[in-house]
C-alpha positions as semicolon CSV with decimal commas, in nm:
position;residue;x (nm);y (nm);z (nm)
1;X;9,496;8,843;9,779
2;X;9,485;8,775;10,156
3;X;9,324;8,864;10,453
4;X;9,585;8,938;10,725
5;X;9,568;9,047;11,114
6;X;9,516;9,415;11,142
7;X;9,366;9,646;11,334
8;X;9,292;9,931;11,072
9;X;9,089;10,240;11,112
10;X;8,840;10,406;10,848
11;X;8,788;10,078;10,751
12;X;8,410;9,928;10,647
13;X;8,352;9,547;10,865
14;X;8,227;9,295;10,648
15;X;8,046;9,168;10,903
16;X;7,868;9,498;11,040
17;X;7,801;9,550;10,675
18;X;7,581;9,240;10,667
19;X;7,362;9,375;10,945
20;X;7,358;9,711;10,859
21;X;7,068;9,763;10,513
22;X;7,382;10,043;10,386
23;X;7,770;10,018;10,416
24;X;7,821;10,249;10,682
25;X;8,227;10,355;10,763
26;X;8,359;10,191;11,077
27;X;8,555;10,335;11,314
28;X;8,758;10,130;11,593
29;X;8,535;9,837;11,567
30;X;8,435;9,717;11,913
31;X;8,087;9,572;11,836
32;X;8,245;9,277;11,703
33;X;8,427;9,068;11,953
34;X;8,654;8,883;11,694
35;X;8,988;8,892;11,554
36;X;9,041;9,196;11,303
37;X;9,146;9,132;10,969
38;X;9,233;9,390;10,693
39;X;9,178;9,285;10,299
40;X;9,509;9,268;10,156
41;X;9,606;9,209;9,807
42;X;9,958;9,212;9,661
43;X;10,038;9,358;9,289
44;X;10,319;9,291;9,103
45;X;10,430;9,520;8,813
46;X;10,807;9,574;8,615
47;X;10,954;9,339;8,912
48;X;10,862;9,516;9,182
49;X;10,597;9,433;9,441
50;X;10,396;9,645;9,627
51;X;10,095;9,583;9,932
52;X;9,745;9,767;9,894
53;X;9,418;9,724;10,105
54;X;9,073;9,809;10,054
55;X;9,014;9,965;10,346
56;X;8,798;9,656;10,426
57;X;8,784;9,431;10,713
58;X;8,645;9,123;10,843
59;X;8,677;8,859;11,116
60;X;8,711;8,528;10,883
61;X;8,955;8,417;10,616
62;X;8,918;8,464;10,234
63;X;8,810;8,096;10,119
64;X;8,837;8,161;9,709
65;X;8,849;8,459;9,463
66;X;8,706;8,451;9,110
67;X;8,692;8,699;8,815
68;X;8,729;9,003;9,104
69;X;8,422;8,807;9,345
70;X;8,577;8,691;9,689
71;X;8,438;8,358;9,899
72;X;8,477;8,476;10,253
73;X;8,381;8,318;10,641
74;X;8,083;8,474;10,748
75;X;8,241;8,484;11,151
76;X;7,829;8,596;11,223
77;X;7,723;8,229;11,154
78;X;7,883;7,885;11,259
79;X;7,987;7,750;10,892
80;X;7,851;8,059;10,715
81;X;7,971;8,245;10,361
82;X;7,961;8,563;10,218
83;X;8,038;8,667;9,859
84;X;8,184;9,018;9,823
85;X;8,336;9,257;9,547
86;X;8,609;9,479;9,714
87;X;8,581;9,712;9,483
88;X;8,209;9,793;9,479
89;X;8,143;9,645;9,832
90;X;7,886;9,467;9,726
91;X;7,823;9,179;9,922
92;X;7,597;8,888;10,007
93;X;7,583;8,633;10,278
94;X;7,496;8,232;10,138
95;X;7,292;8,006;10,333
96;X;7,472;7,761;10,519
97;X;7,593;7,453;10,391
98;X;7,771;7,139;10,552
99;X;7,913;7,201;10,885
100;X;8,220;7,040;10,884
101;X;8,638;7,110;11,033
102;X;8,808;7,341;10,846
103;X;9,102;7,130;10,827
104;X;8,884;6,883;10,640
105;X;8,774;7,049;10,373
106;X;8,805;7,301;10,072
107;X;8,586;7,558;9,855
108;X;8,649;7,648;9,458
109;X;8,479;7,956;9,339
110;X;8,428;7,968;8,965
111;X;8,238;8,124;8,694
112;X;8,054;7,979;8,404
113;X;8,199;8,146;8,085
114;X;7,900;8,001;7,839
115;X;7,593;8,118;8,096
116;X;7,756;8,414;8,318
117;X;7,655;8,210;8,607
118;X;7,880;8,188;8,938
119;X;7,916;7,831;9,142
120;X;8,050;7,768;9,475
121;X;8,184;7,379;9,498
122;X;8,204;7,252;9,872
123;X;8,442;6,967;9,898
124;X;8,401;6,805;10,244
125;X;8,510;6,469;10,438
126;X;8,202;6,296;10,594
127;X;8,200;6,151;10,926
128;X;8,302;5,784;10,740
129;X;8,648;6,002;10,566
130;X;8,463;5,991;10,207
131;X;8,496;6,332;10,028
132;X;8,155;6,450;9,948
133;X;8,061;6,760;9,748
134;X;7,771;7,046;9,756
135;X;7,761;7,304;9,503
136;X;7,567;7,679;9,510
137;X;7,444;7,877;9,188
138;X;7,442;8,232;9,303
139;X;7,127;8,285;9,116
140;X;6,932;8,012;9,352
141;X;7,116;8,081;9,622
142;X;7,074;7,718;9,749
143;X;7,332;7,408;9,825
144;X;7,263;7,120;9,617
145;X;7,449;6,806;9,680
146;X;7,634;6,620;9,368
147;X;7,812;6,311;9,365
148;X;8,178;6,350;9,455
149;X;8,512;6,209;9,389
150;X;8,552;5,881;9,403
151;X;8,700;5,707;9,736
152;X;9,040;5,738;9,769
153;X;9,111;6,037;9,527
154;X;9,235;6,256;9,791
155;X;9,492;6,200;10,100
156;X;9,402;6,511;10,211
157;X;9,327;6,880;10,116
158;X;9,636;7,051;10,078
159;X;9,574;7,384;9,904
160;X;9,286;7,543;9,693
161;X;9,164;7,460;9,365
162;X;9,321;7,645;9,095
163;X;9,037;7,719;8,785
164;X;9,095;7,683;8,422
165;X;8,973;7,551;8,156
166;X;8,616;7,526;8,270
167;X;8,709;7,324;8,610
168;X;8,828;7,360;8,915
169;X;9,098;7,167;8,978
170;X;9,329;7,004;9,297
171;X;9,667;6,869;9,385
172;X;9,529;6,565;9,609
173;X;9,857;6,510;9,808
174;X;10,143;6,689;9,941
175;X;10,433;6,414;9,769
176;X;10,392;6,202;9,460
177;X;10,086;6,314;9,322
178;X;10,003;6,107;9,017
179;X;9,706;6,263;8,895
180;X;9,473;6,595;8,974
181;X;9,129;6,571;9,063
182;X;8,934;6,793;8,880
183;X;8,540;6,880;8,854
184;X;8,394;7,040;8,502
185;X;8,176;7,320;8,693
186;X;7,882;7,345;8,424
187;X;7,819;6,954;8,439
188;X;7,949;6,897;8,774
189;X;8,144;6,602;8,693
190;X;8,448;6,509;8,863
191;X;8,749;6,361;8,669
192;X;9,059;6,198;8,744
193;X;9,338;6,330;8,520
194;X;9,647;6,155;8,520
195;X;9,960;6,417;8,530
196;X;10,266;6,380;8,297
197;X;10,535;6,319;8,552
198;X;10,449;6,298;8,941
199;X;10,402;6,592;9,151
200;X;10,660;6,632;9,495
201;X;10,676;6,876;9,726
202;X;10,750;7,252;9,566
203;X;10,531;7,137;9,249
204;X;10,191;7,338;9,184
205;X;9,909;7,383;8,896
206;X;9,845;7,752;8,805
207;X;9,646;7,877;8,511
208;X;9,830;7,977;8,256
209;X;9,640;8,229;8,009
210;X;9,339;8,009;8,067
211;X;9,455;7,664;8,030
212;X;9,593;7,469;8,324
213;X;9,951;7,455;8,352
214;X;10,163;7,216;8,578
215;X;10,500;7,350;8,725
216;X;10,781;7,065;8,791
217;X;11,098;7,086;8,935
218;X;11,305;6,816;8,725
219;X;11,599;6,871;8,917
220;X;11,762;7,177;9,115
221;X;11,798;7,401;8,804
222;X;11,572;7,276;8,556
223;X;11,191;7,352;8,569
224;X;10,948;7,186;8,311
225;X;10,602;7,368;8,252
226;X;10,326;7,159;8,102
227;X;9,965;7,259;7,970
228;X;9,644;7,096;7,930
229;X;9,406;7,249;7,698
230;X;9,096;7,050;7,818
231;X;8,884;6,800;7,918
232;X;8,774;6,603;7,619
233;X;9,026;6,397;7,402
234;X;9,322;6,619;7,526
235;X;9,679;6,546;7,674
236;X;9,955;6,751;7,836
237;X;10,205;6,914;7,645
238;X;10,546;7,076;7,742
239;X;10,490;7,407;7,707
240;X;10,828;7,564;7,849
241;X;11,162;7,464;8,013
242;X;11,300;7,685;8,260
243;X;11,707;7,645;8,237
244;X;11,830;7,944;8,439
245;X;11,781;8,120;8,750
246;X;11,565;7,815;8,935
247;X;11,617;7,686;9,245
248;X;11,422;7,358;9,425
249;X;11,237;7,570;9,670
250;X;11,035;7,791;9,418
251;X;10,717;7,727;9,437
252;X;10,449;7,874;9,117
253;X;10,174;8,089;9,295
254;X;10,009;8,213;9,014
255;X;10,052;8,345;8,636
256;X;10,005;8,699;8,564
257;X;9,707;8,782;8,380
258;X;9,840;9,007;8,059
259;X;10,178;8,873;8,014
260;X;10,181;8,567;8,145
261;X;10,472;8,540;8,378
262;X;10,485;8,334;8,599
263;X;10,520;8,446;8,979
264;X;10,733;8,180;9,228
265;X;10,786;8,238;9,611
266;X;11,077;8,075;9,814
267;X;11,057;7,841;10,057
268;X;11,321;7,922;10,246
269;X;11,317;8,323;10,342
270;X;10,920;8,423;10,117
271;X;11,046;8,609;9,826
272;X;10,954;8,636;9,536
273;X;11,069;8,552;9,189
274;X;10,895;8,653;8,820
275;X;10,992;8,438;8,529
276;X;10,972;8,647;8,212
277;X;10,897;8,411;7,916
278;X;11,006;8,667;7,633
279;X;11,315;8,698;7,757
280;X;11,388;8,359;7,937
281;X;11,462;8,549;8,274
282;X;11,415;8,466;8,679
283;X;11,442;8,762;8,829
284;X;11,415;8,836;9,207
285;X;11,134;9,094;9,267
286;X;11,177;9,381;9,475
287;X;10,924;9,459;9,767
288;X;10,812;9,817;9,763
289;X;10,591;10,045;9,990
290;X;10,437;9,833;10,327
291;X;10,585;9,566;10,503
292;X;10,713;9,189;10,346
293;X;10,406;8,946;10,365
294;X;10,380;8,704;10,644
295;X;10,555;8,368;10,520
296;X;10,220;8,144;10,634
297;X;10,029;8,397;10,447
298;X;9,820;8,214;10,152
299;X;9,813;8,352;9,810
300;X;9,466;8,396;9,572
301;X;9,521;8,486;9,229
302;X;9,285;8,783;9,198
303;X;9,193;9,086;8,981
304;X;9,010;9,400;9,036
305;X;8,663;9,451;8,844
306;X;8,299;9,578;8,872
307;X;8,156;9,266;8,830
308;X;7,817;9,134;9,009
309;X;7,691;8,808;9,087
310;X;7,325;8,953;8,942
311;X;7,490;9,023;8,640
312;X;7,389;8,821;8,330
313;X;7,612;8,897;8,075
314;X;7,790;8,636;7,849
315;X;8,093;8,883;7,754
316;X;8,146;8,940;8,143
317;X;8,118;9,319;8,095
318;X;7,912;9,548;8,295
């Protein structure tokens, strides 16, 4: 899922959505003097790839997704959030939280299996560079500041959190990453989790059929995957070696949710690659219907649903 630069018509704004008490359709939206973005998501399926949109727009980027929810800027206020479902067009806007550069900081978006309850996590650098955290329950509706990572966890925030196994959980460097910072959502704990072999450059945690998988080049045609089951008393395991079809410059994006493949993207020109476990296969997938995808374009693992916020239902059904 992204949000990319695009003036669309027919579309409903985000943001006149938020002042209007009904979506309302939009057409050629000049009340709101801001950048246009349309909500983009890209599906794969039998290795082909194709572009859809919801006929949505807004003015800010997509932060985080989760379970089919999706953590957007709220362009209407300095710092602001909204949480939407695409689908439905639901949406809310949060209070605000810590003001701080967007360069120096990050948001995870996750959902509490055991309670049904939804949690935004607000990593942030303070003005004396120690990472701080803030976390909203979508049932209070309120920031409530928790004690972060330790000092010196992070170099910097380099991509989103990627959420499994009841956490959300980061990559804390670009190069040599030893370890993955991780927070367990329902206690709000942050852990330090030392990885099996050091992360470099092309390296990336996905979630692999909900456990948390690490992807590792080992050398220009060899990729290891490893998988950690959890936070108490367990240790990574090699899951799978991937012998054939690699190349350094893959880089995992995300798993697919029912078979489990895993999809890579190139480095060097954006395309895209599936790796098909049953049958030990890379395979180049073929871009169908709407343009290729911006290269700077960031990914989101997402997945369409019906899903509320308001909902409290332990089996996540509505």
């Amino acid at each position: 899922m992204a949000s990319v630069p695009k003036e669309m018509p027919n579309t409903v704004s985000v943001e006149l959505n938020l002042l209007q008490p009904k979506p309302i359709p939009i057409f050629n939206h000049t009340t709101i003097n801001a950048t246009r973005f349309s909500v983009q998501f890209l599906e794969f399926k039998n290795d082909k790839s194709k572009i859809g949109e919801y006929s949505l727009s807004c003015s800010g980027n997509i932060r985080a997704t989760c379970n089919g929810l999706i953590l957007l800027d709220n362009k209407l206020k300095k710092g602001g959030l909204v949480v939407m479902n695409p689908v439905t067009r639901k949406l809310i806007a949060l209070p605000l939280g810590t003001l701080s550069c967007p360069h120096d900081e990050s948001y995870g978006f996750a959902l509490i299996d055991s309670t049904g309850e939804y949690k935004v996590v607000h990593l942030f650098r303070d003005e004396l560079r120690y990472v701080s955290c803030e976390i909203l329950s979508l049932r209070t509706k309120a920031w409530r500041e928790v004690n972060g990572p330790s000092f010196g966890f992070f170099n910097r925030f380099v991509d989103g959190p990627i959420s499994a196994i009841g956490g959300l959980h980061w990559i804390p460097q670009v190069d040599h990453s030893e370890y993955v910072v991780s927070i367990e959502v329902d206690k709000e704990k942050f852990h330090q989790i030392p990885l099996p072999r050091s992360s470099r450059t092309h390296d990336g945690i996905v979630e692999i059929g909900g456990v948390l998988g690490l992807v590792v080049h080992e050398d220009v045609n060899h990729i290891d995957i490893w998988i950690l089951k959890g936070f108490c008393g367990e240790v990574w395991t090699k899951y799978h070696s991937i012998t054939v079809g690699s190349i350094i410059d893959m880089v995992p994006l995300f798993s697919l949710r029912i078979k489990g493949d895993i999809i890579f993207k190139r480095d060097e020109d954006g395309s895209f690659y599936v790796y098909d476990f049953q049958h030990q296969e890379m395979r180049k997938v073929e871009m169908v219907e709407g343009c290729i995808p911006r290269s700077s374009t960031t990914y989101l693992p997402h997945v369409n649903s019906l899903v509320s916020w308001m909902e409290v239902n332990l089996d996540m059904g509505d």
